[in-house]
N, CA, C and O of each residue as an XYZ file, in Angstrom:
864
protein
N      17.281     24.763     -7.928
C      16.036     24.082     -8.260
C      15.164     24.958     -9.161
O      14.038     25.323     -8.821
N      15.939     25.393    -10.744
C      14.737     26.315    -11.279
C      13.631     25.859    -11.939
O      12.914     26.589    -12.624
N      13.346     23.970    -11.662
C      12.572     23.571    -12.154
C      11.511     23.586    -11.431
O      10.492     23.001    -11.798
N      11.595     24.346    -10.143
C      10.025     24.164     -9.109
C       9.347     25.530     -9.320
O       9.926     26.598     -9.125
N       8.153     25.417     -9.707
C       7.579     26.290     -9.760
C       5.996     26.338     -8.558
O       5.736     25.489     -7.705
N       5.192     27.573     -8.877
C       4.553     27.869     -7.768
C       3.347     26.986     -7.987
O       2.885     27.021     -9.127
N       2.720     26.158     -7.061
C       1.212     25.614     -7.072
C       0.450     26.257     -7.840
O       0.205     27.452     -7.673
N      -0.234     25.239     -9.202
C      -1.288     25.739     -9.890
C      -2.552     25.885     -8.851
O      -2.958     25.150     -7.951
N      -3.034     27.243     -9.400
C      -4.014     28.203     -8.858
C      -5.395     27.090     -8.187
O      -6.087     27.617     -7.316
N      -5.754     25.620     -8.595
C      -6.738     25.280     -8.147
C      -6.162     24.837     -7.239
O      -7.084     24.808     -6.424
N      -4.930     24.279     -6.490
C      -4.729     24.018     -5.516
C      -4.589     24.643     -3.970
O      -4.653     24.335     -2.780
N      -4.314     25.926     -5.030
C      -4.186     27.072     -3.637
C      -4.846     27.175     -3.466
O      -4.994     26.930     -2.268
N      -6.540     27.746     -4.356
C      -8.022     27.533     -3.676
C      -8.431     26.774     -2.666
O      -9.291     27.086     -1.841
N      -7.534     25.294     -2.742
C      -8.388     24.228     -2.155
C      -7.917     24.549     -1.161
O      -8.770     24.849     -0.325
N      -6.498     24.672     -0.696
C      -5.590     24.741      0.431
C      -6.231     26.074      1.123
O      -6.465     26.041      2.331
N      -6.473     27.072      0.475
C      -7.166     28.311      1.320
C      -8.449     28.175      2.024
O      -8.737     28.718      3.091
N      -9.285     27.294      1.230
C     -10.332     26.765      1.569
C     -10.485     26.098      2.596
O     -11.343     26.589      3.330
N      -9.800     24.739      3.162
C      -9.259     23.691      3.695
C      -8.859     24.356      5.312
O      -9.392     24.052      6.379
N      -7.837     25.268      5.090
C      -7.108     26.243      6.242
C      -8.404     27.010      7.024
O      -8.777     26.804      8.179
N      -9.068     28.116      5.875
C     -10.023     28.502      6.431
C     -11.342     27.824      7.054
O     -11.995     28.347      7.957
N     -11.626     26.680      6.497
C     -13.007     26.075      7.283
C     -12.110     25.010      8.457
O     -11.664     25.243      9.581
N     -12.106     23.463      7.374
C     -11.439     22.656      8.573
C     -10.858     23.122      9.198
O     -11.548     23.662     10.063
N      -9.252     23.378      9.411
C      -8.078     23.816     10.003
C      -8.867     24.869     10.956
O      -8.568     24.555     12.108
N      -9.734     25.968     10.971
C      -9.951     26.854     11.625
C     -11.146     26.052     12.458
O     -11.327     26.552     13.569
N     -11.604     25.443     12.298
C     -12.533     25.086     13.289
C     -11.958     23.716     14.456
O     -12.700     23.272     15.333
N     -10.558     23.228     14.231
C     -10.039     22.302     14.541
C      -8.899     22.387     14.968
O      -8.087     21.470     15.086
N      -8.748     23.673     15.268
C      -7.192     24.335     15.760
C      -6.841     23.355     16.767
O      -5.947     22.549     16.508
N      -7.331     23.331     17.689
C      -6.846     22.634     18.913
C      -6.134     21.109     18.945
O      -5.232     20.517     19.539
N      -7.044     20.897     18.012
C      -6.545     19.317     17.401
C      -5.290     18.965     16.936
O      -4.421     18.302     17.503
N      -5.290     19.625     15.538
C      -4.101     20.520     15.413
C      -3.091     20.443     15.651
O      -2.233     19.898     14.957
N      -2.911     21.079     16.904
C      -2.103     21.963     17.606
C      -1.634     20.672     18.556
O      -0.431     20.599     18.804
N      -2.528     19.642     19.103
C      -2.201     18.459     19.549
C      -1.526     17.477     18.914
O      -0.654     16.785     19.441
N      -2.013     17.370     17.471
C      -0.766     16.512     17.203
C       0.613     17.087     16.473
O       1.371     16.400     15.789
N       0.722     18.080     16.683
C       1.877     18.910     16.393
C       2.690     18.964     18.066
O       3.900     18.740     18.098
N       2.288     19.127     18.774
C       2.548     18.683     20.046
C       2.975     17.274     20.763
O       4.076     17.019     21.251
N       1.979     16.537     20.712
C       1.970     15.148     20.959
C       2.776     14.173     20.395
O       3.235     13.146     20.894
N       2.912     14.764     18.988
C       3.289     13.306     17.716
C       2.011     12.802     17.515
O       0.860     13.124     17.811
N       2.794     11.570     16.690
C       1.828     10.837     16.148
C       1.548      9.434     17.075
O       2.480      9.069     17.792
N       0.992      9.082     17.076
C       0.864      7.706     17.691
C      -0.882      6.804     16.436
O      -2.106      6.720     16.546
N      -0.114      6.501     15.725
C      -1.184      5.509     14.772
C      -1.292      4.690     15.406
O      -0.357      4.441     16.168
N      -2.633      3.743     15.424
C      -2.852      2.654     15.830
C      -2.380      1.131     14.629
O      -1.988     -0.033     14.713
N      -2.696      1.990     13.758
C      -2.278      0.832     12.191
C      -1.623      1.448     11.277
O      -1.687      2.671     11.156
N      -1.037      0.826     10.651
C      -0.106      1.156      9.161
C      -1.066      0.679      8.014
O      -2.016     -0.090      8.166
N      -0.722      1.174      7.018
C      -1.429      0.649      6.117
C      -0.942      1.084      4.512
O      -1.041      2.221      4.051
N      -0.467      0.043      3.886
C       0.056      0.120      2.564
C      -0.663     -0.247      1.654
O      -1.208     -1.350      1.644
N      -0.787      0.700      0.660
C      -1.692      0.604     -0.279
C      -1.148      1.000     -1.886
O       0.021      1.327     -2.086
N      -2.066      0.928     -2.875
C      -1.477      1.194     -4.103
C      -1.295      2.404     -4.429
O      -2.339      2.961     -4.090
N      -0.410      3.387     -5.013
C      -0.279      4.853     -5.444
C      -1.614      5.432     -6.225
O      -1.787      6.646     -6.337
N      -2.514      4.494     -6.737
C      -3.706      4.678     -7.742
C      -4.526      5.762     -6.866
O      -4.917      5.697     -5.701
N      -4.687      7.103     -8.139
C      -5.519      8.069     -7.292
C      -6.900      7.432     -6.967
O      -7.681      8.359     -6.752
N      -7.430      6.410     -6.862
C      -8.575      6.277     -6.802
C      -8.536      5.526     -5.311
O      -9.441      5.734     -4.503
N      -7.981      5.084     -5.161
C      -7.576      4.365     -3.675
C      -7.500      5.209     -2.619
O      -6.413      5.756     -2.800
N      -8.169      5.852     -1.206
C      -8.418      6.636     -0.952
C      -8.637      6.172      0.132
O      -9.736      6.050      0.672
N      -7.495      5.845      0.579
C      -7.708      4.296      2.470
C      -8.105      5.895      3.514
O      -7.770      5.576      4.655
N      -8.487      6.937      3.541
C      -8.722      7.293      4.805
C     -10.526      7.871      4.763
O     -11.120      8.290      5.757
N     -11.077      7.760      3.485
C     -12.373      7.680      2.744
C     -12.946      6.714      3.484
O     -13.831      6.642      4.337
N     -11.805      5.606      2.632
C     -13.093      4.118      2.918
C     -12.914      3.993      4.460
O     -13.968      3.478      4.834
N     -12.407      4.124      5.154
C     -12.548      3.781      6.734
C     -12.714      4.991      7.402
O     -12.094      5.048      8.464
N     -13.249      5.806      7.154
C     -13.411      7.699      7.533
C     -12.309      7.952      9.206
O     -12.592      8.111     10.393
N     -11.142      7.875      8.486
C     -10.255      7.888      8.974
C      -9.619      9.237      9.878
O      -9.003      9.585      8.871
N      -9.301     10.108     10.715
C      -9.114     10.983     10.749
C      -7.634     11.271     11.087
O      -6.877     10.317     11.270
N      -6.958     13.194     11.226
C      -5.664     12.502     11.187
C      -4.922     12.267     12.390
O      -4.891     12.866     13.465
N      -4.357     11.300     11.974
C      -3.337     10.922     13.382
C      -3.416      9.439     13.754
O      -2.582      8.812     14.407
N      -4.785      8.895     13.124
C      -5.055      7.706     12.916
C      -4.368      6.200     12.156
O      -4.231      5.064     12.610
N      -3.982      6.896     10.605
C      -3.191      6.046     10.190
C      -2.085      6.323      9.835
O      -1.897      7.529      9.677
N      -0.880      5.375      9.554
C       0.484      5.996      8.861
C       0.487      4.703      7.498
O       0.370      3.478      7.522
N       0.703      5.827      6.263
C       0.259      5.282      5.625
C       1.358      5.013      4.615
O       2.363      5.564      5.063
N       1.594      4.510      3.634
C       2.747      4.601      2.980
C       2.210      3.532      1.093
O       1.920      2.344      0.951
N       2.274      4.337      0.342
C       1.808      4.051     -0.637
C       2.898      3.836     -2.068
O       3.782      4.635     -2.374
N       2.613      2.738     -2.707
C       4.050      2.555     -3.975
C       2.879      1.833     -4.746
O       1.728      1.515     -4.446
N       3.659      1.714     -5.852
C       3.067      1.241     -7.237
C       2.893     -0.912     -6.513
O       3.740     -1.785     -6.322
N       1.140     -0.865     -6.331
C       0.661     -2.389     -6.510
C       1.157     -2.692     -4.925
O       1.094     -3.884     -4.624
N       1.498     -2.051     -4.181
C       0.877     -2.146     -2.582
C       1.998     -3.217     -2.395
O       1.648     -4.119     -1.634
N       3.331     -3.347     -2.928
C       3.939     -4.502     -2.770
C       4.934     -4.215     -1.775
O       5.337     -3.059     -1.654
N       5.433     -5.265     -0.952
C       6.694     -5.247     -0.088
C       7.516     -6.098     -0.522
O       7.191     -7.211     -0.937
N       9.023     -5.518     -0.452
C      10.118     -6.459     -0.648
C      10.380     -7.279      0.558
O      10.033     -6.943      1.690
N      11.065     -8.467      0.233
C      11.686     -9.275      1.220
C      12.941     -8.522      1.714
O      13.581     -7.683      1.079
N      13.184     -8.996      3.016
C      13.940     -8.375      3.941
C      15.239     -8.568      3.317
O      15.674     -9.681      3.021
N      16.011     -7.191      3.070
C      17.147     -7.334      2.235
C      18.179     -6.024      2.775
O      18.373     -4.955      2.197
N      18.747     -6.495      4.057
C      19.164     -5.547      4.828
C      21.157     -5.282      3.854
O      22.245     -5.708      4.242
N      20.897     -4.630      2.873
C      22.444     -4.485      2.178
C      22.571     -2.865      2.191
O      22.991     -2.511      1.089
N      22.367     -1.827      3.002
C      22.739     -1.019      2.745
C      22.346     -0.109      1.599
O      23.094      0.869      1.610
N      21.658     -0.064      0.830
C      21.024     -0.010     -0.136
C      19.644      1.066      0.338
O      19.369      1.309      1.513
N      18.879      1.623     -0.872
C      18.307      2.414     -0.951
C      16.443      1.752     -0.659
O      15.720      1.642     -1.649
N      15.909      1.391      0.720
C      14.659      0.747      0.827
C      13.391      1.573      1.473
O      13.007      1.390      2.628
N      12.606      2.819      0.254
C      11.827      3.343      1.225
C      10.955      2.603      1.517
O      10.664      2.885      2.680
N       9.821      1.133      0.881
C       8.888      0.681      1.660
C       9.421     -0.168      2.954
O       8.597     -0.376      3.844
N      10.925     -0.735      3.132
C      11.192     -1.059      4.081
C      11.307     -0.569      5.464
O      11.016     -1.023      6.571
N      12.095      1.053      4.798
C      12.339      1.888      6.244
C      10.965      2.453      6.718
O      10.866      2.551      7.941
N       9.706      2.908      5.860
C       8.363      2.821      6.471
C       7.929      1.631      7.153
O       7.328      1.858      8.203
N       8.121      0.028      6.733
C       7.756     -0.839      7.360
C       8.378     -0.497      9.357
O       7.851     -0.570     10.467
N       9.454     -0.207      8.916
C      10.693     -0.185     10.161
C      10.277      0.632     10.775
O      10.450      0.554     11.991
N       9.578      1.730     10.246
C       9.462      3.002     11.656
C       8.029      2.638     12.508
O       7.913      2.727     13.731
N       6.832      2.149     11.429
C       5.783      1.900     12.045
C       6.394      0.806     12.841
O       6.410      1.107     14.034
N       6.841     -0.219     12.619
C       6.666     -1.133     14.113
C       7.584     -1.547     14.884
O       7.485     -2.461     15.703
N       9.147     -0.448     14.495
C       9.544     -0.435     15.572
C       9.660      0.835     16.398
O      10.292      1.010     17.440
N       8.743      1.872     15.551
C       8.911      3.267     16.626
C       7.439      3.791     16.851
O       7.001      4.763     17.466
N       6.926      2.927     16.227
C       5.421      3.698     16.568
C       4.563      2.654     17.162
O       3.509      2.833     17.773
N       5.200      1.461     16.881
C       4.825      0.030     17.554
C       2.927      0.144     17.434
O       2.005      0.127     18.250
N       3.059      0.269     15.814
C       1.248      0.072     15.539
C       0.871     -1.071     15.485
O       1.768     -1.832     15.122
N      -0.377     -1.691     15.755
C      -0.782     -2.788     16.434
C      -1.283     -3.907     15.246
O      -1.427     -5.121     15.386
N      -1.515     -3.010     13.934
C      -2.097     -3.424     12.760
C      -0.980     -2.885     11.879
O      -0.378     -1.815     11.977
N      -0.807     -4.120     10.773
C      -0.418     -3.440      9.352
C      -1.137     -3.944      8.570
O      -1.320     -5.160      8.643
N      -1.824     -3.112      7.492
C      -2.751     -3.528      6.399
C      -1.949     -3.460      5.211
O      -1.257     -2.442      5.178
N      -1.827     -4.201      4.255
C      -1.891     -4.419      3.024
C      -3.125     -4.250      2.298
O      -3.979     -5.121      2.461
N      -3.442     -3.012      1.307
C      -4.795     -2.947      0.823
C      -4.534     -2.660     -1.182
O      -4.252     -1.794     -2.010
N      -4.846     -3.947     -1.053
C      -4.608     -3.602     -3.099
C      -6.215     -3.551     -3.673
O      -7.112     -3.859     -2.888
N      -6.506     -3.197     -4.915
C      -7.753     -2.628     -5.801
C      -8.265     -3.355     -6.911
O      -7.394     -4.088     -7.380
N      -9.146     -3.412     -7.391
C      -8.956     -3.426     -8.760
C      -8.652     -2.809     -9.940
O      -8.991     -1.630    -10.047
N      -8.010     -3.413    -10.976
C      -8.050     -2.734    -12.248
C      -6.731     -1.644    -11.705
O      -6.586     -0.442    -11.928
N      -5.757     -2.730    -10.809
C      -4.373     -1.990    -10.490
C      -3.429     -1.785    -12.238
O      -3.345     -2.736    -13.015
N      -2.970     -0.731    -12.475
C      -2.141     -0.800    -13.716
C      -1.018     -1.242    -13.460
O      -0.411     -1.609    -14.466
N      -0.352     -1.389    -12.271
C       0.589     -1.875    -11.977
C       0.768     -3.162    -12.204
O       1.493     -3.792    -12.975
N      -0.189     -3.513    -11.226
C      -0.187     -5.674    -11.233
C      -0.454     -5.813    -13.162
O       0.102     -6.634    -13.891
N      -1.492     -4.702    -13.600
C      -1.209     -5.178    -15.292
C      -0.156     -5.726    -16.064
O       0.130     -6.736    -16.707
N       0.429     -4.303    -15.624
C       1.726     -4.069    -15.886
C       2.748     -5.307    -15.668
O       3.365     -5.782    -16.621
N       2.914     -5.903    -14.060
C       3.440     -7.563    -14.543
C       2.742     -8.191    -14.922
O       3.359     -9.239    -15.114
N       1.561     -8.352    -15.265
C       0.499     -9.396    -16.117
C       1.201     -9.322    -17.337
O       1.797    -10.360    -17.623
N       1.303     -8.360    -18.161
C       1.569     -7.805    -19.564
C       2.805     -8.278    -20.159
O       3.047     -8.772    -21.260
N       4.119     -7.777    -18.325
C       5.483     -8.047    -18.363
C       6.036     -9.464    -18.953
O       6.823     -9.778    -19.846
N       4.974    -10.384    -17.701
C       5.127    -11.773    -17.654
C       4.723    -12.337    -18.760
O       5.246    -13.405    -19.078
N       3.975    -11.909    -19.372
C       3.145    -12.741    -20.992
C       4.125    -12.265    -22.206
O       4.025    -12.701    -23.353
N       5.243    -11.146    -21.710
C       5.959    -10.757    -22.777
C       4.964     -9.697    -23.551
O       5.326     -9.473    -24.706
N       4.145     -9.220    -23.258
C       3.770     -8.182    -23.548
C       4.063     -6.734    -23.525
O       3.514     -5.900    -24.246
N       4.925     -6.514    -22.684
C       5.101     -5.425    -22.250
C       6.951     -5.335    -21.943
O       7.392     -5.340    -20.794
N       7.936     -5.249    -23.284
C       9.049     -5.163    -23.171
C       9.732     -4.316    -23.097
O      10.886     -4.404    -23.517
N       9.292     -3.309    -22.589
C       9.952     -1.670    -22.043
C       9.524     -1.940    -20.799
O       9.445     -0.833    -20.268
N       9.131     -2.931    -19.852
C       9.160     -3.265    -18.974
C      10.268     -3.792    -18.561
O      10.848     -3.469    -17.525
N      10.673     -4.750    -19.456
C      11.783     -5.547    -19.234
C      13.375     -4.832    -19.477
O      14.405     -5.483    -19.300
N      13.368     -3.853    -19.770
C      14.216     -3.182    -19.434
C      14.973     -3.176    -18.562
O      14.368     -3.081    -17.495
N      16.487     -3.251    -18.389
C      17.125     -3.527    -16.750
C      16.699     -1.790    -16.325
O      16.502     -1.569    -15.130
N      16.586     -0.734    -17.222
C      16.424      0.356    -16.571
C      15.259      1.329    -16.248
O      15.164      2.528    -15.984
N      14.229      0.043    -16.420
C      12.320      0.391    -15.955
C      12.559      0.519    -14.353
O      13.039     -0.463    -13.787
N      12.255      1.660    -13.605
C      12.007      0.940    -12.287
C      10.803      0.223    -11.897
O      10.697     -0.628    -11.013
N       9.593      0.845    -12.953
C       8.441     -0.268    -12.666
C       8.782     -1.372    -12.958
O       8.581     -2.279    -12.151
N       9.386     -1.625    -14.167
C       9.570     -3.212    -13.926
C      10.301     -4.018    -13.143
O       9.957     -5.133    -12.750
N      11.491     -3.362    -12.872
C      12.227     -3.801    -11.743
C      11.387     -4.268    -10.453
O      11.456     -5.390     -9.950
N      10.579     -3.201    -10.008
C       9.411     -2.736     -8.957
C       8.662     -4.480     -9.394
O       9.287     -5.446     -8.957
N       7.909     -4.639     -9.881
C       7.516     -5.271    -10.234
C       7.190     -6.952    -10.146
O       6.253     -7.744    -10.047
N       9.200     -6.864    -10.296
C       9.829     -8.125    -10.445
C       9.350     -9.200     -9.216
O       9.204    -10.421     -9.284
N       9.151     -8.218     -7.998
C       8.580     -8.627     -7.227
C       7.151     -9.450     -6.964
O       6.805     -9.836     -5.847
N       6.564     -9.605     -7.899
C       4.900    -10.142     -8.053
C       5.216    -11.585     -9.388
O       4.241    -12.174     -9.856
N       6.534    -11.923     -9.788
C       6.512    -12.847    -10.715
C       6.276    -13.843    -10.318
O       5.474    -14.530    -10.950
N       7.014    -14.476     -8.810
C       5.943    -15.462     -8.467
C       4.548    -15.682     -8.160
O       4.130    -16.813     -7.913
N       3.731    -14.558     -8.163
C       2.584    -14.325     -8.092
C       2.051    -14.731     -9.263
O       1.077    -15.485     -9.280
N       2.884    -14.077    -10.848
C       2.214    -14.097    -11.610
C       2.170    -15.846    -12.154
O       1.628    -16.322    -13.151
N       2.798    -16.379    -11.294
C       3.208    -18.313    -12.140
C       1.771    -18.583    -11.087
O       0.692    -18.822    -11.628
N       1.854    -18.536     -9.949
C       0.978    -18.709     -9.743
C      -0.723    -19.033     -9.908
O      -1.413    -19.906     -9.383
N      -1.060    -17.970    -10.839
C      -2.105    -17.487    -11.217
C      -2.110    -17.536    -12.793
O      -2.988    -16.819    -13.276
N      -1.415    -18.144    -13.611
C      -1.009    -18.147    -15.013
C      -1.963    -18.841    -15.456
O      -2.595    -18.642    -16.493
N      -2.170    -20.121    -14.281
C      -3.504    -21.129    -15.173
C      -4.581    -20.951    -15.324
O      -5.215    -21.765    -15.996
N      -5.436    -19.443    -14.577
C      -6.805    -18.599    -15.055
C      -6.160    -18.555    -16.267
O      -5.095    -18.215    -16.782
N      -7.810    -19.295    -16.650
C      -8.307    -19.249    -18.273
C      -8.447    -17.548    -18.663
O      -7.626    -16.935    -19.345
N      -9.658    -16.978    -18.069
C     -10.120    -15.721    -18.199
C      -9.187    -14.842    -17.714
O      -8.583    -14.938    -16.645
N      -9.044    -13.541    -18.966
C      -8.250    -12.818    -18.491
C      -8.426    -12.205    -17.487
O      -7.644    -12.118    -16.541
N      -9.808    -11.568    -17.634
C     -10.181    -10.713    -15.952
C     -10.280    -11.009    -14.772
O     -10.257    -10.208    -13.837
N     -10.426    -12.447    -14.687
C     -10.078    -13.526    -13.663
C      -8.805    -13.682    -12.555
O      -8.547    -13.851    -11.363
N      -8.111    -13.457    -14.137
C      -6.360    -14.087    -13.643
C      -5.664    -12.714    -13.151
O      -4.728    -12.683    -12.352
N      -6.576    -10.993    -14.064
C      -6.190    -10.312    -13.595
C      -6.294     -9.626    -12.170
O      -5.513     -8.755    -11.787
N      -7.404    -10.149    -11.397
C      -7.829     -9.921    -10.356
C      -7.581    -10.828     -9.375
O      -7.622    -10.436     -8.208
N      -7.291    -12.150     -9.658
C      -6.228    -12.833     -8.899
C      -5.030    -12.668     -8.838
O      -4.770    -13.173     -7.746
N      -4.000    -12.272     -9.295
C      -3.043    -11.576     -9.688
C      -2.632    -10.459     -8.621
O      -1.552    -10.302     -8.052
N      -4.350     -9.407     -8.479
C      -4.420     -8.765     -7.711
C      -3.976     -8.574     -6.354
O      -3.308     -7.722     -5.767
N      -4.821    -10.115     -5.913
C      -4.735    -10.363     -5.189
C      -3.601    -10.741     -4.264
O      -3.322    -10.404     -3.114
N      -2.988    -11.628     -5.227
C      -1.465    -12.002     -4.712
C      -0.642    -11.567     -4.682
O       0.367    -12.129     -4.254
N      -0.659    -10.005     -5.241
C       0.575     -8.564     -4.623
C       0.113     -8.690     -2.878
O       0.950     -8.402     -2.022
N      -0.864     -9.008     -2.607
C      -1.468     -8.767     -0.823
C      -0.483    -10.132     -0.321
O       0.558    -10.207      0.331
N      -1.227    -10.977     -0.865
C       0.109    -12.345     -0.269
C       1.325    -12.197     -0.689
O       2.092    -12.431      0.245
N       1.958    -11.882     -1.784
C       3.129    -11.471     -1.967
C       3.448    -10.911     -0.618
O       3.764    -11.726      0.249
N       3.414     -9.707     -0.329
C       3.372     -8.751      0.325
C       3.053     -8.987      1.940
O       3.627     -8.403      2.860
N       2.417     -9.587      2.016
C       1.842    -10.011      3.664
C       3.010    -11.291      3.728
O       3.238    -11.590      4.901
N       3.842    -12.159      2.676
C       4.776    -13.258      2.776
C       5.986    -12.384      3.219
O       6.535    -12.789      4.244
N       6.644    -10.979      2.502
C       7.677    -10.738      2.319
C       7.714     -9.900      3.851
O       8.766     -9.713      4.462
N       6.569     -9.511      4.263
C       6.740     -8.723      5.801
C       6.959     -9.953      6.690
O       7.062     -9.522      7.839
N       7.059    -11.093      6.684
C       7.457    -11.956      7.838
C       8.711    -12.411      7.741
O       9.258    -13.223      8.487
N       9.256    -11.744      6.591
C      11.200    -12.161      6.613
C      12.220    -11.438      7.026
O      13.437    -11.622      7.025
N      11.148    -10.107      7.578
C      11.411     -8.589      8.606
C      11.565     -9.158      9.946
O      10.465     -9.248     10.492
N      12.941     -9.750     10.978
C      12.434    -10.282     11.470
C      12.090     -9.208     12.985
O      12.140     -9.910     13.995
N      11.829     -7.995     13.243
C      11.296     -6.981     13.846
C       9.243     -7.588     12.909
O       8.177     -8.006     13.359
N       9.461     -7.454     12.364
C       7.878     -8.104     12.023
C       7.521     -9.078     12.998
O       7.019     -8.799     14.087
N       7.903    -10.732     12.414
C       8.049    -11.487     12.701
C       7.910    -12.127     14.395
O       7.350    -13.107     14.887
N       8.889    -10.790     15.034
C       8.899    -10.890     16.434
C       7.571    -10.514     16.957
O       6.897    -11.196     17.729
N       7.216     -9.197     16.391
C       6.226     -8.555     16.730
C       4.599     -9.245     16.727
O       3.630     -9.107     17.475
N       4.866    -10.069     15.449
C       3.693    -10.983     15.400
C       3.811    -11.916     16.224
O       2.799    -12.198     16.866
N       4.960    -12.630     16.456
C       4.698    -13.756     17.341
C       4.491    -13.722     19.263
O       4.247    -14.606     20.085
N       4.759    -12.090     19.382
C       4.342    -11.700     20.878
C       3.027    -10.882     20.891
O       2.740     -9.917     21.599
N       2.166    -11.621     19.759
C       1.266    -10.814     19.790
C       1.070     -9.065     20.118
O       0.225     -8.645     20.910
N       1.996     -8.198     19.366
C       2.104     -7.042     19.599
C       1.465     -6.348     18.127
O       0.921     -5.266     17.907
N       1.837     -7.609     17.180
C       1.608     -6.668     15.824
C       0.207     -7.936     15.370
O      -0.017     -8.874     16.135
N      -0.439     -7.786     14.327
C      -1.635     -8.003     13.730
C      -1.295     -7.876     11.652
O      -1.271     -6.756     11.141
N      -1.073     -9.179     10.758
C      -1.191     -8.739      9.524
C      -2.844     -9.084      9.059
O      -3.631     -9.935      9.472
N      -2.970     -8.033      8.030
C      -4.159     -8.169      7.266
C      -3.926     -7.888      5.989
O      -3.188     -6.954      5.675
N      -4.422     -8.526      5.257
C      -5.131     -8.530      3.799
C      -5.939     -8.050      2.908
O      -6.065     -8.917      2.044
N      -6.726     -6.878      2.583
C      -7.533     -6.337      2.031
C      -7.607     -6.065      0.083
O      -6.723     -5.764     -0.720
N      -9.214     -6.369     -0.101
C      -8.696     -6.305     -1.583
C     -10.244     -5.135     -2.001
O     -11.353     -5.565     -1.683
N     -10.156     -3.917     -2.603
C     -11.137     -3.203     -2.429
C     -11.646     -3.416     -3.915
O     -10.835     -4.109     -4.530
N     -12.307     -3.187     -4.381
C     -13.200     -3.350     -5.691
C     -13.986     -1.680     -5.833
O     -15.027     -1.215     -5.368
N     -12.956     -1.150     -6.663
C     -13.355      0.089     -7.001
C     -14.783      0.840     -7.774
O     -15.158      2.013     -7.795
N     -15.167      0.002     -8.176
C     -16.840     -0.006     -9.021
C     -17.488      0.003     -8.292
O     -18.141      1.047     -8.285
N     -17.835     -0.945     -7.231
C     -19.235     -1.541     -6.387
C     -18.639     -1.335     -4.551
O     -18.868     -2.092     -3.607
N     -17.757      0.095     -4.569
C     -17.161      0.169     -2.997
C     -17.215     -1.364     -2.236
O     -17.651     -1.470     -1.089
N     -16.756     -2.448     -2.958
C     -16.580     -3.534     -2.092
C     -15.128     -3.649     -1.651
O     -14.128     -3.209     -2.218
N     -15.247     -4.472     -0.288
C     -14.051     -4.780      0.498
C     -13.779     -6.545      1.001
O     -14.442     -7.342      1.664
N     -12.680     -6.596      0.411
C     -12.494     -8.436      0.968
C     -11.535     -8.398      1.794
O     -10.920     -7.337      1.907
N     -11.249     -9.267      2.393
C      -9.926     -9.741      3.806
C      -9.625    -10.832      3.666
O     -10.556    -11.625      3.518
N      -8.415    -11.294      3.652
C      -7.648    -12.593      3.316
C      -7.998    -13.397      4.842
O      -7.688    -12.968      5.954
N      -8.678    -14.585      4.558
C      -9.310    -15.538      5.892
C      -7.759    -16.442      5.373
O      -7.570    -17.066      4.328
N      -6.836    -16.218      6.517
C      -5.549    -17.220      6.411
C      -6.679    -18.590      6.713
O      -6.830    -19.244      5.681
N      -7.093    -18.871      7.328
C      -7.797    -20.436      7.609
C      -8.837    -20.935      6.617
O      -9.105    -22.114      6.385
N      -9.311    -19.995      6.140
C      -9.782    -20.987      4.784
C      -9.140    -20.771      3.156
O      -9.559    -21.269      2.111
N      -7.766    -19.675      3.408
C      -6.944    -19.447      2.121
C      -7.600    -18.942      1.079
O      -7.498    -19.404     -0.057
N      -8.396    -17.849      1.428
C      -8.965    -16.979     -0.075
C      -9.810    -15.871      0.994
O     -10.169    -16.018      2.162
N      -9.958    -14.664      0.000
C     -10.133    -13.678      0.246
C     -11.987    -13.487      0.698
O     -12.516    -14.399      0.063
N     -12.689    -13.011      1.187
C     -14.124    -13.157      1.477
C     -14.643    -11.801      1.887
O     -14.045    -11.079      2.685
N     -15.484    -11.570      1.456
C     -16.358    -10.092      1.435
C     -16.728     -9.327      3.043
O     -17.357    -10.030      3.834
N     -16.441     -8.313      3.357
C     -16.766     -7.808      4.601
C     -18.062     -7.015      4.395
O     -18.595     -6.445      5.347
């Protein structure tokens, strides 16, 4: 591996920093869940975008959530072939080994990803379409989303609906898990919807009973 080299110098600051205050005043804690394990109460999948910051917005601490993050917060449908599935096998460990009570789906605005099939789908963006993009491949997953949402007039509209429907995408494709599925229907597991608005720290939640997203 002579391509790994040593942590640039501002990180080690932070990490020395970090060790010496938090970590030293919180040993015990620590030391408990290094002991204990983990036991999360919720999962929560979100977009890779550095600005997305799910243990911020809910001042989260650790041990609290298990979190698992990919490009546009999307889940595949249940596609048990042997094959290479890390958002699946995260789906799989939270609820069948950590049996968390919540899974969140939390997508943003002004995702480059969901752009990215916005762009794909309009034929805009044909290094997307590449059989050997994995974003676009990645992607491929939100095209029924994007027919969906094709008939917003306004672009910023359609792009933020769009948004949105990586969360339904995504909250559709976890009920074809059928360890999901079970879990929801013995009332053990809980899905949610979240759509955060990065400008104005706003937060929405998908109301399944009136079918659109509404401000918390």
């Amino acid at each position: 591996m002579k391509q790994a080299r040593p942590l640039p110098k501002y990180l080690v600051q932070r990490y020395q920093g970090w060790k010496a205050t938090t970590y030293t005043e919180n040993k015990a804690w620590y030391r408990h869940l290094a002991e204990e394990g983990q036991h999360p109460r919720a999962m929560v999948i979100s977009c890779c975008d550095s600005r997305v910051h799910v243990t911020s917005i809910f001042g989260a601490d650790q041990g609290e959530f298990f979190i698992h993050r990919n490009i546009a917060n999307l889940v595949p449908p249940h596609s048990p072939d042997g094959d290479h599935h890390g958002t699946s096998a995260a789906v799989e460990f939270a609820v069948t080994a950590l049996k968390v009570a919540h899974l969140i789906v939390l997508c943003h605005s002004n995702c480059g990803g969901v752009k990215g099939c916005h762009d794909m789908c309009c034929g805009e963006a044909p290094e997307l379409e590449e059989r050997t993009s994995y974003t676009g491949r990645w992607m491929d997953l939100l095209r029924p989303g994007y027919d969906r949402v094709a008939g917003v007039a306004d672009d910023t509209e359609r792009l933020r609906a769009l948004e949105k429907e990586a969360v339904l995408t995504s909250l559709e494709n976890l009920m074809t898990f059928p360890f999901v599925a079970k879990a929801v229907d013995e009332d053990m597991l809980t899905l949610h919807g979240l759509w955060n608005d990065i400008a104005s720290g706003g937060l929405e939640y998908f109301d399944a009973g009136e079918s659109r997203f509404l401000p918390i």
